[in-house]
N, C-alpha and C positions, 0 to 999 in steps of 0.2 A: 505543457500539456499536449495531448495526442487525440486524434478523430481518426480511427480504422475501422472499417467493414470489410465485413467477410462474410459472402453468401453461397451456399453448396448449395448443389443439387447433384441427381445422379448422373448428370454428363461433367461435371466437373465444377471450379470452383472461380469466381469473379472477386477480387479484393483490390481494395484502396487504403491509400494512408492519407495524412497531410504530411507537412513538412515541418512544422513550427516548432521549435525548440527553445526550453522558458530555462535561461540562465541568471539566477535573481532577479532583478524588476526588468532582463533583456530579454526580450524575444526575436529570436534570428527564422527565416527561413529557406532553413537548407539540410538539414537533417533527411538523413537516410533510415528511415525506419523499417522495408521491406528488404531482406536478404536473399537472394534466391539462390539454392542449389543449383551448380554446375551438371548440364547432363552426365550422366543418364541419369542423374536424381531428378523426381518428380517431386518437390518440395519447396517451399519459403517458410524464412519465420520472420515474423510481426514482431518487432520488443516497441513495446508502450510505457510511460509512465517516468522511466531513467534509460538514460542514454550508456550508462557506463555499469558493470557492474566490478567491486571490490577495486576501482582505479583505473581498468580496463576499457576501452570503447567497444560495444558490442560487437562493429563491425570485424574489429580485427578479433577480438575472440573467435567470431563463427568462423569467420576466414582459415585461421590456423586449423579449426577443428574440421572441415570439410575437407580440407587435404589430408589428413589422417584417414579418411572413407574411403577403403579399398574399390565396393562395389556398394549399388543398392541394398538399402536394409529392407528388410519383411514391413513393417508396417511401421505407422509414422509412432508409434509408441517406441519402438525399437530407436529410433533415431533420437528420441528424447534422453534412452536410458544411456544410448554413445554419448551426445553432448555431457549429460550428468558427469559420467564416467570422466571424460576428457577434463573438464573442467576440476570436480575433486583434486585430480590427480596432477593438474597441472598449477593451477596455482593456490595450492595448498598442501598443508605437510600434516600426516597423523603424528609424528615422532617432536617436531618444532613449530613455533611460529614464523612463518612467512612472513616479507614485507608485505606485501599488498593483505596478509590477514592483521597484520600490527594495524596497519593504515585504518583496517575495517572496522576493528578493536577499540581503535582510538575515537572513532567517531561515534560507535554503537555504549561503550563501556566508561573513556574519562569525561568524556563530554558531556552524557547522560547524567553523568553522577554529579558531575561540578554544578550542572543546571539544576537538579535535584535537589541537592545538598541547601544552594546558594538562596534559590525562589522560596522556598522550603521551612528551609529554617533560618537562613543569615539573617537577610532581610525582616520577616516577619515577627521573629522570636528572639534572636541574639542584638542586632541591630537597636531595636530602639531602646532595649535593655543597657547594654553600653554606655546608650546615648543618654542615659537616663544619671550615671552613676561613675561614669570616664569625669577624668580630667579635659578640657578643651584641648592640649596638645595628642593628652592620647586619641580621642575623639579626630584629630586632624592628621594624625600620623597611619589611624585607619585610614581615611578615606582618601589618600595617596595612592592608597596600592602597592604599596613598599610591603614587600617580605618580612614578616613578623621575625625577630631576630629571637633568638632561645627563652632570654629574659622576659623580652616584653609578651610570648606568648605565656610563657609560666606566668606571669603575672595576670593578663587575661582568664586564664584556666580559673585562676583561685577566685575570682570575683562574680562566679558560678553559682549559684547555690544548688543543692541536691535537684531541688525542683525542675529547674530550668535543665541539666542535666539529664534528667529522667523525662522530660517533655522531647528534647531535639531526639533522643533515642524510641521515643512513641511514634515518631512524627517518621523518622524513616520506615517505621515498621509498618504503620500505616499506607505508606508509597507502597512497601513491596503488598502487603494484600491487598491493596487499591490493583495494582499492575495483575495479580495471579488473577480477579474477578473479573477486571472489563477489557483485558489483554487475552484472544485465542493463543491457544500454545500451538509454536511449530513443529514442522513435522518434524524427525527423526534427531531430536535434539531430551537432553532431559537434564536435571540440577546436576547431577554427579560428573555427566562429563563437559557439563557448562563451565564448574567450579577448576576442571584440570585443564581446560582450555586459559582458566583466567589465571590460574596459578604462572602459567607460562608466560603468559601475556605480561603480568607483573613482575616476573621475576626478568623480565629486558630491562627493566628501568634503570639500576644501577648501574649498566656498563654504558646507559645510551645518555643519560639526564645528570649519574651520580647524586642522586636520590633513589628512595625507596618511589612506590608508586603512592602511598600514604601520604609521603613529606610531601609530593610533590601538589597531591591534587589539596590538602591542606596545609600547606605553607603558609595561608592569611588564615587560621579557623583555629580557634583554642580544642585545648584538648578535651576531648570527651570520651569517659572511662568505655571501651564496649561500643565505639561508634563505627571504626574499620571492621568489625565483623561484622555489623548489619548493614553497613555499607556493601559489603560482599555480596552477602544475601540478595540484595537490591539490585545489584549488578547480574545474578547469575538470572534472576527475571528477566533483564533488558535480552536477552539471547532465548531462553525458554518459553516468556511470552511476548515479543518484539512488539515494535509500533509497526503495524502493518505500514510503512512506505518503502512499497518493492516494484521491482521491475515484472510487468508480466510479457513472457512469451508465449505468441502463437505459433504454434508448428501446423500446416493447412499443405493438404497433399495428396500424394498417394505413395504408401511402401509398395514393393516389388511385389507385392502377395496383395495386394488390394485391389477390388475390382469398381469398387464405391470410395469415392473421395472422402476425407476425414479431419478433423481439427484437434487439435490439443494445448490445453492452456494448461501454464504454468507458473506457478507466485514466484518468485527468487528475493530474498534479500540479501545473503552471500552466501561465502563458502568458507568455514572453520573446520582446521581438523578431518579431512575429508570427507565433510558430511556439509549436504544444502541444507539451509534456512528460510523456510518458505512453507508453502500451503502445499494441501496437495494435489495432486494433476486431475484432472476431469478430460473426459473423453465426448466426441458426438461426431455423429453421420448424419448426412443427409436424409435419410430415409427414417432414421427413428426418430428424428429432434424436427424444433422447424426450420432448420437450414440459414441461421444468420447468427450473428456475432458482432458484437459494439465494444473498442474499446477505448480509455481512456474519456473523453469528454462528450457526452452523449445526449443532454436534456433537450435539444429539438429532436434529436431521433425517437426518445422516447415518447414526446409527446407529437411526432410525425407515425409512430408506427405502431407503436402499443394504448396511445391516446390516453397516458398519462402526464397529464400535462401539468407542469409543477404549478404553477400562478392555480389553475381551477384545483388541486388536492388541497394548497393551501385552504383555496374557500372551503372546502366542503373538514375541512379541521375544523374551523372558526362555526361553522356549521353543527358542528356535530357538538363544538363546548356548549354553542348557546342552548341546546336540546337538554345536555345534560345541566344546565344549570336550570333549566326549566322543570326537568325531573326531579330532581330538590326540593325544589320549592313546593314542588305540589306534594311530595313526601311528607313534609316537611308540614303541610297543614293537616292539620285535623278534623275539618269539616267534612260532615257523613254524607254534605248536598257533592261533593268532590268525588265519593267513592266512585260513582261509574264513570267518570271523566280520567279519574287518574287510570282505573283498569284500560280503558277503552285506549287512551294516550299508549299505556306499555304495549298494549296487542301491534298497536299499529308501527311503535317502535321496534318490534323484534323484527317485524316483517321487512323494515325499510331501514336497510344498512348504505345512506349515498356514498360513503366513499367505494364499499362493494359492486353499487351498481354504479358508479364512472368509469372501475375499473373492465366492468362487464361488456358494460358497452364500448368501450374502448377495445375491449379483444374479439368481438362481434363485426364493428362495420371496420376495423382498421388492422389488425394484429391479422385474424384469419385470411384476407383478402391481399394482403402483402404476404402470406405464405405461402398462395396458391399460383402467385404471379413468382415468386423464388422457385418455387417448385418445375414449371412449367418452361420458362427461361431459357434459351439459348445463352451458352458459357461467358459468350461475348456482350450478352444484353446483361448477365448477370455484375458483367465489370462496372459496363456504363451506370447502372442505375447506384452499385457501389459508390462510383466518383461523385455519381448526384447529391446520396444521402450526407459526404462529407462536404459536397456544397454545402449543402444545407444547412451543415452543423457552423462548418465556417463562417455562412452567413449569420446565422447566429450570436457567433461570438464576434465578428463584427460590428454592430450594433449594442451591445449589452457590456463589452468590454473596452475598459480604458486601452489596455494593450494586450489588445487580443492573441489569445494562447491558442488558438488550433487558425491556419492558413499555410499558406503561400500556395505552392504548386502540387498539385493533388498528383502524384504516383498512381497509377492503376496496371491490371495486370491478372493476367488469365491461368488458371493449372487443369488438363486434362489428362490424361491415361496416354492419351494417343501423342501430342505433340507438346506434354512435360511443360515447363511455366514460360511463359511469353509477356515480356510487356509492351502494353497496347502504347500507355504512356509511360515517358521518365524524363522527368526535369533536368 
C-alpha cells in the first residue's frame, strides 16, 4: 500500500511519499515512489498502488522515457500524452502480441477464467455431482489432479445430463452480465477489438504449450457443448470491464507554458494492442480546486482533514437503521391516537439527515480551515506539513495494523516555476 500528499498552491507544489512496499504477506521499506524530471523539466510523477506495470518497474519505464524528451513540454497534460505515446509504442504491438502483453494476458484472461470457471461451476455444481454418481477410483483419480486422459474425460462428459449442461452454461452467462453491471468499462477499449486481441492471445498457445488455449485451460473439466464461446465472451469483459486494480499516476508540475502549478492523475492497468486500459485522466490547479491530493491509503487523513471519520460514519449508519426501523413500525400501526406523532416524527426526519450533517461539519471547522492554511503556505512549509500528514497516516497504520502497509522513510520534496523540483528529503 502507498500514503502520498500533494499540496499546490499558487507558488508552487509541497509532496511526500512513504516508502512501504506490500509483496504478499511482505512489507519491505525501500521503494521509490517519487520520480523527478531531470532539469529543465519542472516535473515528478507519484505511481501508487503497483510498483510495476505489464512486468516493468516504473522507475526504469520513466527513466527510458525522459531521455527520449528533447526539451520541455507545454504543459503537464502534454507530458502525460508523451508518456502514453512512449509507452503504446514501446512495449506493445498493434500488428502481434508482445511478451510482456502475453505475460499481461495470462494473468488478466487464463487466470481469470480458470478461477471463474473452477469457484463457479467445478466446485459448486459439477463436483458434488460426481461425487454423488462416480466410482470411488474415478472420484480419486479426480482429486489427484492428473490430466483427464481422452477416455476418461469422454466418459465424464456423458454422465451429464441436459440439465446440469445447460446450468454450468447459465452460470457463466451470469458472470459475464454480473461483470458488464457492477464492472465500469475502460477507456478506449470495446468487445470487437477485445475479441481480436484475444484471438491472438490464443492463437500463441499451440507453438508455446502444444495445446490449443481450450485443451489447455480445460484439461481437468468435461466437455460442455457451447461452453468455449461463452467462455470467450467472459473473457472479452475481463479487458472491457476490468477489476479496477491499477496503478495510479500523479504528474504535479509545471509545462513550459504554465504559470500556475498543476496535477494530473491517471488509472493504468496496461497496455494491449496500443491502446491503455484504464480510467480516464482528471486535471486540477491550485487556484480552481482546493489544492490537495491523497493517494493510496488515506483513512486518518480523511478523518484528520475532511472529518470523515470511519468508526463515527459507521455509528451514525447504525443510527440511521435504527430510525428507520422505527419508521416502520410506526407505519406500520394503525392507531389514529399515532397520527400526529407519526407526521410530526417524518417533519423532523426530513430536516435531520446525521450523516449529512457529520459530513457538514467536518467540512466547516476541518476541510475549509486546512484549505486556507494550503492556500496561504510557503512552497517549503507546504512540503513539511505534507511529510506530517504521511506521518500521520503512517502512524495510523502502525497501531491498527499487524504489518503495517504504509511507513519507513517519508521522501519529501518541493516543485516551483523558479527553481524546478528540489528534495528537501531522500532516504
Amino acid at each position: 500500500m502507498t500514503c502520498q500528499v500533494v499540496l499546490l498552491n499558487a507558488w508552487g507544489i509541497g509532496l511526500a511519499s512513504d516508502s512501504a512496499v506490500t509483496s504478499g504477506n511482505r512489507v519491505s521499506n525501500g521503494s521509490e515512489k517519487i520520480f523527478a524530471l531531470p532539469e529543465p523539466h519542472k516535473l515528478a510523477i507519484l505511481t501508487s498502488s503497483r510498483a510495476k506495470v505489464m512486468g516493468f518497474p516504473w522507475e526504469s519505464i520513466l527513466s527510458a522515457w525522459s531521455e527520449s524528451l528533447t526539451k520541455p513540454l507545454a504543459s503537464i497534460e502534454e507530458y502525460w500524452l508523451s508518456l502514453e505515446k512512449w509507452l503504446c509504442s514501446s512495449i506493445t504491438s498493434t500488428t502481434t502480441v508482445t511478451e510482456a502483453e502475453f505475460s499481461y494476458l495470462e494473468d488478466v484472461i487464463y487466470w481469470k477464467l480458470w478461477n471463474d470457471l473452477y469457484d463457479n461451476v467445478w466446485h459448486p455444481v459439477l463436483y458434488p455431482h460426481y461425487s454423488r454418481v462416480l466410482k470411488p477410483e474415478d472420484i480419486a483419480y479426480i482429486d489427484e489432479g492428473t490430466i483427464w486422459d481422452p477416455e476418461f474425460k469422454a466418459k465424464q462428459s456423458k454422465a451429464l445430463s441436459k440439465e446440469l449442461l445447460k446450468q454450468c452454461i447459465e452460470i457463466i452467462q451470469q458472470l459475464e452480465n454480473r461483470r458488464m453491471t457492477n464492472h465500469d468499462p475502460a477507456k478506449g477499449i470495446n468487445s470487437g477489438q477485445s475479441r481480436v486481441w484475444l484471438d491472438r492471445y490464443f492463437s500463441l498457445y499451440p507453438n508455446r504449450f502444444n495445446k490449443t488455449f481450450y485443451e489447455e485451460l480445460l484439461s481437468n473439466f468435461p466437455t460442455v457443448p457451447g461452453l468455449e464461446e461463452r467462455l470467450t465472451s467472459l473473457a472479452v469483459t475481463y479487458l472491457t470491464n476490468p477489476d479496477w486494480s491499477s496503478t495510479m499516476l500523479c504528474l504535479v508540475g509545471f509545462g513550459a507554458e504554465d504559470l500556475l502549478p498543476s496535477a494530473l492523475e491517471v488509472e493504468i492497468l496496461g497496455f494491449v494492442g496500443g491502446v491503455r486500459l484504464g480510467g480516464a485522466f482528471s486535471t486540477m490547479t491550485s487556484v480552481s480546486s482546493s489544492g490537495h491530493l491523497f493517494y493510496g491509503q488515506r483513512d486518518a487523513l480523511d478523518s484528520l482533514v475532511l472529518g470523515r471519520d470511519s468508526i463515527l460514519m459507521d455509528a451514525t449508519a447504525k443510527q440511521n437503521e435504527a430510525i428507520s426501523k422505527f419508521r416502520s413500525q410506526l407505519q406500520e400501526n394503525d392507531d389514529a391516537a399515532l397520527t400526529e406523532l407519526r407526521e410530526a416524527f417524518e417533519s423532523t426526519l426530513a430536516q435531520a439527515n446525521i450523516e449529512n450533517e457529520v459530513i457538514s461539519v467536518g467540512r466547516e471547522q476541518r476541510l475549509r480551515p486546512f484549505q486556507k492554511a494550503v492556500q496561504m503556505s510557503p512552497v517549503r512549509d507546504l512540503a513539511e506539513f505534507a511529510s506530517t500528514l504521511v506521518g500521520v497516516q503512517s502512524a495510523r497504520a502502525a497501531f491498527s495494523q499487524d504489518n503495517p502497509t504504509v511507513g519507513g522513510p517519508i521522501d519529501v520534496a518541493t516543485i516551483t516555476r523558479h527553481e524546478g523540483f528540489r528534495w528537501l528529503r531522500k532516504k
